[in-house]
C-alpha positions in Angstrom: -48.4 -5.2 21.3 -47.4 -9.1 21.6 -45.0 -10.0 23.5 -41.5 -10.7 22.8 -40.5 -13.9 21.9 -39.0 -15.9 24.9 -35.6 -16.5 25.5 -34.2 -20.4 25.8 -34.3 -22.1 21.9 -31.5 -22.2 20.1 -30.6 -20.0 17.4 -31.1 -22.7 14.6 -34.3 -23.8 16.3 -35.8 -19.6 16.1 -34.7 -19.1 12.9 -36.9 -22.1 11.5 -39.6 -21.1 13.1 -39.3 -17.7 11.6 -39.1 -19.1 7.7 -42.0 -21.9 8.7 -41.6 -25.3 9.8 -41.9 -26.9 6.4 -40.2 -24.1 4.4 -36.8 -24.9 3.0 -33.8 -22.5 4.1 -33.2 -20.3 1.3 -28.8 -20.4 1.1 -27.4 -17.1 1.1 -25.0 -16.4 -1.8 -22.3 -13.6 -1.9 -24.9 -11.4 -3.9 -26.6 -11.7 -0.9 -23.9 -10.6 1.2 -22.7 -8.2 -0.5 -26.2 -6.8 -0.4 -26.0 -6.7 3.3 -23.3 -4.6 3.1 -24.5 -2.1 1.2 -27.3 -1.9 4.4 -25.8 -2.6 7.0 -28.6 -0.7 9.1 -31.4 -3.0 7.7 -32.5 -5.2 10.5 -35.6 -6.7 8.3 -33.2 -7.8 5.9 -30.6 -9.6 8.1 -33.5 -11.2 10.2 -34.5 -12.5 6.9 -31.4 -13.7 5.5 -30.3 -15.3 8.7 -33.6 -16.9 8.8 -33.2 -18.2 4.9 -36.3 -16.7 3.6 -37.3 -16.6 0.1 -37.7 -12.7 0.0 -38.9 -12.7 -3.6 -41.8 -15.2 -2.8 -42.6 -13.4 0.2 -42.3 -9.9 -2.0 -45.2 -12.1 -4.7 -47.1 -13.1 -0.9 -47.3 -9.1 0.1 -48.7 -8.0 -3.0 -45.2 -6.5 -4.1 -43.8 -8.9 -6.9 -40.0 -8.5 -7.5 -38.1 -7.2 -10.9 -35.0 -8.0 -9.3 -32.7 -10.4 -11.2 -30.7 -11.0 -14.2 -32.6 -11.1 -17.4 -32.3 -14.9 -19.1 -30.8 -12.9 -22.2 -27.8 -11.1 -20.1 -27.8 -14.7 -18.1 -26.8 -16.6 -21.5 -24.8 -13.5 -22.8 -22.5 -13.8 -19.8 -22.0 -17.0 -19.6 -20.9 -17.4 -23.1 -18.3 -14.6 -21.9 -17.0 -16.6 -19.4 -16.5 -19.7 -21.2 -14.7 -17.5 -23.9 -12.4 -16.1 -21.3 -11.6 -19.2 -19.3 -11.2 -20.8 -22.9 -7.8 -23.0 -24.2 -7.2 -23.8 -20.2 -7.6 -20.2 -19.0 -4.8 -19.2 -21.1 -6.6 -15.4 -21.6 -7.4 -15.3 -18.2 -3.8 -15.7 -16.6 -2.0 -13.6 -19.1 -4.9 -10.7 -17.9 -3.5 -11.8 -14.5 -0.1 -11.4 -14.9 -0.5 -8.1 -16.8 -2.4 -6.4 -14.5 -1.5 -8.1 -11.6 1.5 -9.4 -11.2 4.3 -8.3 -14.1 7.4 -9.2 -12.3 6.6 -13.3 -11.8 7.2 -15.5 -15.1 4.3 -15.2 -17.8 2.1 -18.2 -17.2 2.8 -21.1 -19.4 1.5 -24.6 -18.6 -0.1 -23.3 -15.5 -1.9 -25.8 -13.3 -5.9 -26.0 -13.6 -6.9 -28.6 -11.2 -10.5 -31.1 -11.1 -12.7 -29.3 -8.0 -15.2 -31.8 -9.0 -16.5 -33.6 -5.6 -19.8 -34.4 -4.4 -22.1 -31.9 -2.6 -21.7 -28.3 -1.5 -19.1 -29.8 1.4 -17.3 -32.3 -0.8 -16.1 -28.9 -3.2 -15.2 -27.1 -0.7 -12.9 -29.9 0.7 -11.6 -30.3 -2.7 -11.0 -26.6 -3.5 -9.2 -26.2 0.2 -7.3 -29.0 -0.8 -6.6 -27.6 -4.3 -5.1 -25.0 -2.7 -2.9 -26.4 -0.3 -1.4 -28.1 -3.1 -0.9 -25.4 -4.8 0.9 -23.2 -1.4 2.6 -26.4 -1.6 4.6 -26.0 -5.2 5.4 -22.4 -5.6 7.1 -20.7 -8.5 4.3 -21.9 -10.5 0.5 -20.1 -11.5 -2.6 -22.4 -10.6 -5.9 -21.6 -11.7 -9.2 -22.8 -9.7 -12.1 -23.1 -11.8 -15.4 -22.0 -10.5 -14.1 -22.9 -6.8 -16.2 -23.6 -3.5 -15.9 -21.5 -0.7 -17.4 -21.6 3.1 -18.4 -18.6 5.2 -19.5 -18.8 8.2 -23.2 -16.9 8.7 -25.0 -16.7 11.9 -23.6 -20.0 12.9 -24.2 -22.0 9.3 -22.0 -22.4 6.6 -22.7 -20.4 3.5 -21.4 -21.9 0.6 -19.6 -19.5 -2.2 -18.5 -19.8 -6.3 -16.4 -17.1 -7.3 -15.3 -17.4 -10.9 -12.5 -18.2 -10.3 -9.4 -17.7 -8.2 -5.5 -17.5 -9.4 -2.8 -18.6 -7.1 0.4 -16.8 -8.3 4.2 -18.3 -8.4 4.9 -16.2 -5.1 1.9 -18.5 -3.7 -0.8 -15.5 -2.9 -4.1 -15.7 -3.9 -6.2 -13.4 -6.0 -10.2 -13.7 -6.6 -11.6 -13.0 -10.4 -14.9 -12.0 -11.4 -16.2 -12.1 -14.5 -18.7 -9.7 -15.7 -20.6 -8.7 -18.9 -20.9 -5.4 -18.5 -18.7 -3.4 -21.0 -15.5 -1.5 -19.7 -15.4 1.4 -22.6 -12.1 3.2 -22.9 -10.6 1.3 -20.0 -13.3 2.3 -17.8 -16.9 0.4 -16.6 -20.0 2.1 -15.2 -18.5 2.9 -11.7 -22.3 2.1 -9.6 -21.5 -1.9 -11.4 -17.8 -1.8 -10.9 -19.1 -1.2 -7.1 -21.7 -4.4 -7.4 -19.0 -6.4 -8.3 -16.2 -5.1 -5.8 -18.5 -6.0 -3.0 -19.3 -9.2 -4.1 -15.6 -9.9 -4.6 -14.8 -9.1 -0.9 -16.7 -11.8 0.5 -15.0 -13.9 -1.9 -11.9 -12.5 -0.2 -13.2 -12.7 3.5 -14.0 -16.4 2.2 -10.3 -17.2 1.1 -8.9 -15.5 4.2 -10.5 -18.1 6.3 -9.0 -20.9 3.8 -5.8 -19.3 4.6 -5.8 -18.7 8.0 -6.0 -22.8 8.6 -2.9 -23.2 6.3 0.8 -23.2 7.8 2.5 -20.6 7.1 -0.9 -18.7 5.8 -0.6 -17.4 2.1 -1.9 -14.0 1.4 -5.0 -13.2 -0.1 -4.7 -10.4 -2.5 -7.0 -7.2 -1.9 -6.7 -6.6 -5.5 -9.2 -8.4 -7.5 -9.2 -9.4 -11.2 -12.2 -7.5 -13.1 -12.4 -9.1 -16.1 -15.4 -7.6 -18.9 -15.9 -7.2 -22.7 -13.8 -4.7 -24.1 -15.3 -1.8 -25.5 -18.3 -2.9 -27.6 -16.4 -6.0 -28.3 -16.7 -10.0 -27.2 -12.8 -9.2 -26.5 -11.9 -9.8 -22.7 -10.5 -6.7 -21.0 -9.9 -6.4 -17.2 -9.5 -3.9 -14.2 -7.4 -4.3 -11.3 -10.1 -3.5 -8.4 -9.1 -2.7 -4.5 -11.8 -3.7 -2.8 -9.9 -3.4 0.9 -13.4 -0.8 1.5 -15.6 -3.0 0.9 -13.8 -6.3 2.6 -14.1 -4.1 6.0 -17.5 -3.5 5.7 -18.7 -6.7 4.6 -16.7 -8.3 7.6 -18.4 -5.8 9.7 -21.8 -6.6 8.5 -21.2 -10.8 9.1 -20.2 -9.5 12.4 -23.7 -8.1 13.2 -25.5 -10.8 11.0 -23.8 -13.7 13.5 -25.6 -11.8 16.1 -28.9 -12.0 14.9 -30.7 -13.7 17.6 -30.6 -10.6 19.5 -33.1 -8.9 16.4 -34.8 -12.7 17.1 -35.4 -11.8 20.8 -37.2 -8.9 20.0 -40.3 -10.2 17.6 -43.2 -10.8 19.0 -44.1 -14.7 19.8 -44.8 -16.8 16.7 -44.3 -14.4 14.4 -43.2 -16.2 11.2 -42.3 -14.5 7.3 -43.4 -18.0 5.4 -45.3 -16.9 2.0 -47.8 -19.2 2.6 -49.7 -17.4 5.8 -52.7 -14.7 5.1 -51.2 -11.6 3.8 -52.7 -9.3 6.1 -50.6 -11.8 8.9 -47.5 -11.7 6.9 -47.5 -8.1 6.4 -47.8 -7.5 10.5 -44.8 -10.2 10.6 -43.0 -7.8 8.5 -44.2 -4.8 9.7 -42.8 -6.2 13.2 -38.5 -6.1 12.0 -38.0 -2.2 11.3 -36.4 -2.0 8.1 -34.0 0.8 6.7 -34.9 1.7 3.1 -32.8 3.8 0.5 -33.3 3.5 -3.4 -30.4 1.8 -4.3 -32.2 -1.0 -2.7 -34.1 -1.1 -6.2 -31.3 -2.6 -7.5 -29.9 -5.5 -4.4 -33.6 -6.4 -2.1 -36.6 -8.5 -3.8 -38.4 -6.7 -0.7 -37.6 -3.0 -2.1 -40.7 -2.3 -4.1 -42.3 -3.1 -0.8 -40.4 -1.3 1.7 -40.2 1.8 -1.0 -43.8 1.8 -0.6 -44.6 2.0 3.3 -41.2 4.6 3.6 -43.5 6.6 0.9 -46.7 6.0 2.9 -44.8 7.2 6.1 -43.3 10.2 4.8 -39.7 9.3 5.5 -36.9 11.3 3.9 -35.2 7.7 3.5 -37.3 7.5 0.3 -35.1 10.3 -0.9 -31.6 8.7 -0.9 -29.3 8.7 2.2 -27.5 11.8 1.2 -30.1 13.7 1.5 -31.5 11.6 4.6 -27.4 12.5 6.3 -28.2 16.3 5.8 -31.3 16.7 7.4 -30.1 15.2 11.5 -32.8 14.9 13.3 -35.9 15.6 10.6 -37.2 12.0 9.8 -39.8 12.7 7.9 -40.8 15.1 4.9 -43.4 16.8 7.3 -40.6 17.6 9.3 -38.8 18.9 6.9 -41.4 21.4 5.5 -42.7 22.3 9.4 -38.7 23.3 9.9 -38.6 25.5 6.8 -41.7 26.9 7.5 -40.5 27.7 10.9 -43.2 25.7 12.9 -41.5 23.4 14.1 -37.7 22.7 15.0 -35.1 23.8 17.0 -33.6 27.4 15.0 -30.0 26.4 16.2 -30.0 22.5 14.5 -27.8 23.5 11.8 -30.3 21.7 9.4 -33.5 23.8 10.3 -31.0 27.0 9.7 -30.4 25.6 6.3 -33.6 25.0 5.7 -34.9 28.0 7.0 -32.7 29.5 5.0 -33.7 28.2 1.8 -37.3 28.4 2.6 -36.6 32.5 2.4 -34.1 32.3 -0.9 -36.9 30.5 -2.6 -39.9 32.8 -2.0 -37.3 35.7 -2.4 -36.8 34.2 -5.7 -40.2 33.7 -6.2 -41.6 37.1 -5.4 -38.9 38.7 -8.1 -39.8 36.4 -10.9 -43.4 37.9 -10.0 -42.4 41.4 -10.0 -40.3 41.4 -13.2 -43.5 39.6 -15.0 -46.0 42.3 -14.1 -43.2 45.2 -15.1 -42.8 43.5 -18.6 -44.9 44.9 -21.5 -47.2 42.3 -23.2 -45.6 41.5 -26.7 -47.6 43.1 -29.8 
């Protein structure tokens, strides 16, 4: 096996090296993020983020093209939602706001919407910290931020973040919106996106904490965020008051582990590197090299899944089954394990696991054996 890489270069320095010295750092978004957070144990994933690879050409490079994405139809559809609801000065927006969020303050009339326009990346996110001062500054009156930039710090670099927008309420706290155009149907959406967009929304919130924390006194940052979707089967805005407290925790446990990345670094072999443009049979040892932790519902977040999907199959690991399933079987790792246990060739008959399985090996053939029986003591039909 190579050895490790040495110790000594800086983190910055390693992680180019890791993306390819000509290849342009890919910026992580919340999406992103958020995706980390729903695998936190993925170490192939946060190597690659940290490192600012372009997963879905490197997916195209290992012979694994990526599906993952928003379809140019739904891209067009939802932005046409967005400029309906943000519409006549955001007018829609804040009354949705004040209904669901706050019902004691005054109803929003005349609120505030501030220019964030600035130059670069940097240049919005002075102007939206600045925005927001000036809004703590004048309470007793509702401010809405358009499309505002945030900073969050990742592995040492700044990632720069557009939530939809964020309402500052009379009392002066701060609330993140997201705007989605997936239906909500009887006052409720489908629960697996509502959970897509609560995790986006709490880096949004870990974002605006940090605003906060360098303003004196700090304003609060509201854990409830501002769903706002189509109502029904409608254009007609609707929204959902969503705690996403859950899913701030995690997400700020997850940056935790990401900043410490150079401790995954430390452990690849010498030059390894993930750009698209090496040989694939090269690329896919780079790969190979970061252990990666694969579930289904990475389907729907990692433009690596179809790949990873493929060698967890080829392996015979039970994370190919979903991690319920992979939390009830303990120690068995693999599918081979699992049928050696029920057969009772393998595995220790006091894991509670093997018992179960043992157990259910029997049922079944029990179950099996009387089907048989009642078929040979039924009379052929005439």
């Amino acid at each position: 096996m190579p050895p490790p890489r040495k110790r000594g270069k800086g983190l910055r320095h390693r992680l180019a090296e890791l993306r390819g010295p000509e290849t342009q750092a890919k910026a992580l978004d919340a999406r992103a993020l958020a995706a980390l957070a729903a695998n936190p144990g993925c170490r192939r994933r946060a190597i690659l983020d940290g490192a600012g690879v372009d997963k879905a050409a490197l997916a195209g490079a290992l012979g694994s093209p990526s599906v993952f994405g928003q379809s140019q139809f739904a891209f067009v559809r939802g932005n046409a939602f967005e400029a309906k609801v943000k519409a006549d000065g955001g007018t829609e927006l804040l009354r949705l706001a004040h209904e669901k969020l706050d019902r004691g303050a005054e109803p929003p009339a005349g609120a505030r919407v501030p220019d964030l326009t600035a130059q670069g990346p940097e240049g919005r996110t002075a102007r939206t910290e600045l925005a927001l001062r000036e809004a703590a500054g004048e309470p007793d009156a509702w401010t809405l931020l358009d499309h505002p930039m945030l900073a969050l710090d990742v592995a040492g670099s700044p990632a720069f973040l557009e939530p939809d927008a964020v309402v500052v309420h009379p009392d002066g706290s701060w609330t993140v919106v997201e705007i989605k155009s997936f239906p909500m149907l009887d006052g409720a959406a489908d629960p697996a996106k509502v959970g897509a967009a609560a995790r986006q929304a709490a880096v949004y919130v870990l974002a605006l904490e940090r605003v906060a924390e360098r303003l004196d006194p700090p304003p609060r940052v509201r854990h409830r965020v501002l769903l706002v979707c189509p109502k029904d089967f409608s254009n007609l805005p609707t929204a959902s008051a969503v705690d996403v407290r859950k899913q701030r925790a995690v997400t700020a446990r997850q940056l935790a582990r990401l900043t410490r990345i150079e401790e995954i670094a430390d452990t690849l072999p010498e030059g390894v590197c993930f750009s698209p443009e090496l040989p694939a049979e090269q690329l896919e040892q780079a790969v190979e090299s970061v252990p990666a932790t694969y579930a289904p519902e990475c389907l729907s977040a990692c433009e690596l899944a179809f790949h990873c999907r493929d060698r967890s199959r080829a392996a015979g690991a039970v994370t190919s089954l979903g991690r319920p399933v992979r939390a009830e079987l303990g120690g068995l790792t693999t599918v081979g394990d699992v049928l050696a246990a029920a057969r009772g060739e393998a595995g220790d008959p006091d894991d509670p696991a093997v018992a179960a399985l043992r157990r259910a090996a029997a049922l079944r053939a029990e179950a099996l054996a009387s089907a048989a029986e009642g078929t040979r003591e039924v009379a052929p039909c005439r």
